[in-house]
N, C-alpha and C positions, 0 to 999 in steps of 0.2 A: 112134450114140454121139458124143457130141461131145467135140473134145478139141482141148487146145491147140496152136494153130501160129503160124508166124509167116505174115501175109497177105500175097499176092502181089497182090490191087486196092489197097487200101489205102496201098500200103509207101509209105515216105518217105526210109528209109536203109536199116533190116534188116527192116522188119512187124514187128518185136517189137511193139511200143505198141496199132498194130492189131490186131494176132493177139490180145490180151490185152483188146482192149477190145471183140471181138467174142467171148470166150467167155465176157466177165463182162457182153455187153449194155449198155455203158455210150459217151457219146462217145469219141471217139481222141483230141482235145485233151485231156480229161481224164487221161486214162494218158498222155500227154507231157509235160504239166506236173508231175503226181506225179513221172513219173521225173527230169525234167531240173532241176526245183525242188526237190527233194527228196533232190537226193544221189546220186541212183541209177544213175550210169551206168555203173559196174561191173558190175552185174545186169543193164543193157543189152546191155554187150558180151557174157557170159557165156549171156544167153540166146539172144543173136543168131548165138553158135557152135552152141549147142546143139537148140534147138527145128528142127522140120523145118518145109518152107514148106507150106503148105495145098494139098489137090489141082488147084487151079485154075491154066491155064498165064500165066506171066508173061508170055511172048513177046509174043501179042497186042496 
């Protein structure tokens, strides 16, 4: 089942952007420009506390 996380390859600051644009399939540029051009960086932070990070280890 697939479900939203925040991505641990991906990340840039929290994977929110990534995490969002690998469950709706779309570029990551794409979901950073909506969010950062578009006002959204309150939704940023808030998902950035709240979504979990994807099973994959960061460390690496």
């Amino acid at each position: 089942m697939k479900s939203l996380t925040r991505s641990s390859q991906d990340a840039v600051i929290a994977g929110v952007c990534s995490g969002i644009a690998h469950y709706f399939v779309i570029p990551n540029y794409v979901v950073r420009l909506i969010f950062f051009f578009g006002g959204l960086e309150w939704l940023y932070v808030i998902l950035g506390l709240t979504l979990p990070w994807d099973n994959q280890n960061f460390l690496n």
